[in-house]
C-alpha beads as a LAMMPS data file, in Angstrom:
LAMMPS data file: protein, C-alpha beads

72 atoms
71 bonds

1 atom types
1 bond types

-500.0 500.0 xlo xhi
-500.0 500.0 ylo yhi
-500.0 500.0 zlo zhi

Masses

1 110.0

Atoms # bond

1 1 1 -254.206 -86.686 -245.847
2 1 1 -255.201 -86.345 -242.098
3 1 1 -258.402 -85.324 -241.514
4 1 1 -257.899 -83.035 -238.271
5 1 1 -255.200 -80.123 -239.098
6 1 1 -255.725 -78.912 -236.252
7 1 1 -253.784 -81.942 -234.371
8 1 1 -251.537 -82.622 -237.238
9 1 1 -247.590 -82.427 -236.615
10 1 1 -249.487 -80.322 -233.218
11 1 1 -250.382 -77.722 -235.632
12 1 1 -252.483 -75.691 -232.871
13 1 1 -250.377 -75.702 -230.260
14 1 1 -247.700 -74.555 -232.763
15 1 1 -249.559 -71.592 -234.123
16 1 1 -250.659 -70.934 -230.443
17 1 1 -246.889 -70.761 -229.402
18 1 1 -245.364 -68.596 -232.396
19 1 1 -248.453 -66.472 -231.940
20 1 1 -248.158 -66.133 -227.899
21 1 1 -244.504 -65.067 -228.886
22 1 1 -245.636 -62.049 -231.038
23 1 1 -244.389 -63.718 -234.166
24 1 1 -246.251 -63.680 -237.006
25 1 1 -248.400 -66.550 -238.483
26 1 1 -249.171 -67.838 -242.179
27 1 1 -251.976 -71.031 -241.719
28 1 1 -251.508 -71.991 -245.606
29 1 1 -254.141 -75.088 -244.883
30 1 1 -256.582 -72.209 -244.293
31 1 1 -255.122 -69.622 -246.491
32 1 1 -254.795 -72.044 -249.677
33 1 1 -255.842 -75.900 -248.913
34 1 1 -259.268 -75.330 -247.461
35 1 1 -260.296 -73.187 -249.717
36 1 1 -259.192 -75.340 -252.822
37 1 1 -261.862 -77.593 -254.404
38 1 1 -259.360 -80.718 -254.280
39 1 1 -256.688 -79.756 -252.049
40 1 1 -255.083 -83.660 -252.234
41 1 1 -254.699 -82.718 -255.962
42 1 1 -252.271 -79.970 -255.223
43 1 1 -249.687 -82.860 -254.452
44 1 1 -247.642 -85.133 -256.387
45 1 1 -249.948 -88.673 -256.661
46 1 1 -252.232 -86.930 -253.674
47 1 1 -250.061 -87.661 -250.859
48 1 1 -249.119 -85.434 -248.709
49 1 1 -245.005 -84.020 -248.659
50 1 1 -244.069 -81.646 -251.474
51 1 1 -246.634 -79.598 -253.781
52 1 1 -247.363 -79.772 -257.299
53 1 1 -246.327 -76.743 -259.415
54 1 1 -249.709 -75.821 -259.064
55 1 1 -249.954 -75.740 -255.297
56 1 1 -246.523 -74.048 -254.967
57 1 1 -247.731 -71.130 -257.179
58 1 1 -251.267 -71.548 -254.475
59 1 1 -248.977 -71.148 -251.967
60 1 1 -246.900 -68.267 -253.131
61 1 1 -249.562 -66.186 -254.020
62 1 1 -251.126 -66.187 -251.053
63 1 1 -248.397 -65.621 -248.417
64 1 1 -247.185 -62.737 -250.854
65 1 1 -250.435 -61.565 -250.916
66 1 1 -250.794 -61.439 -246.985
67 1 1 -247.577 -59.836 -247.221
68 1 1 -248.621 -57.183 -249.645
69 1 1 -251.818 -56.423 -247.504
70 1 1 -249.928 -56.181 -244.241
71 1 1 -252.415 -58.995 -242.608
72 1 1 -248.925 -60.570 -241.298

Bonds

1 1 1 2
2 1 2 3
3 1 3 4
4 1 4 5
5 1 5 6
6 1 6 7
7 1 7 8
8 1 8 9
9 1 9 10
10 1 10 11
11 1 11 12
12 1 12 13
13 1 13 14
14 1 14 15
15 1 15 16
16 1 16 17
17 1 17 18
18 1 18 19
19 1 19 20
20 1 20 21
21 1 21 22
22 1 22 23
23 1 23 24
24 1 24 25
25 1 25 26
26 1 26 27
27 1 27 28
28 1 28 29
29 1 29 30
30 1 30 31
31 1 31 32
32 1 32 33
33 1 33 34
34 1 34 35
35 1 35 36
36 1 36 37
37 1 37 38
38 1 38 39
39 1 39 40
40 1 40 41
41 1 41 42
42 1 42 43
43 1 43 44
44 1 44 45
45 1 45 46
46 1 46 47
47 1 47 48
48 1 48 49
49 1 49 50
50 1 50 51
51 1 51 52
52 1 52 53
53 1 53 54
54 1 54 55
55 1 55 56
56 1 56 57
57 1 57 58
58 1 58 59
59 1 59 60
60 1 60 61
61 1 61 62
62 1 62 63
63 1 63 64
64 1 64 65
65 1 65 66
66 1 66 67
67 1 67 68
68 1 68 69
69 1 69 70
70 1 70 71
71 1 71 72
């Protein structure tokens, strides 16, 4: 997994964009993957593409429950 998330896929620049543009913004690294004591084991063999059950459910939760709070 890439070590700054920040630069990944240009991560920042696309949050800064979406959120320049009034339009809401989920980070799930922050939200889920950061916060996760081994966030490589929430994919399939620990590499990075698709989540594991597990991770999906991560995921889920927490974008429903920034949805349910109104903090999007």
């Amino acid at each position: 997994m890439v070590e700054n998330h920040d630069n990944y896929n240009h991560k920042s620049k696309v949050i800064k964009i979406a959120k320049d543009a009034n339009i809401p913004v989920i980070d799930i690294h922050k939200e889920v993957f950061e916060k996760h004591d081994d966030p490589l084991g929430l994919f399939p063999f620990r590499i990075n593409g698709h989540y594991t059950p597990e991770g999906y459910r991560l995921v889920s939760n927490s974008v429903l429950e920034l949805i349910r709070d109104n903090k999007i």
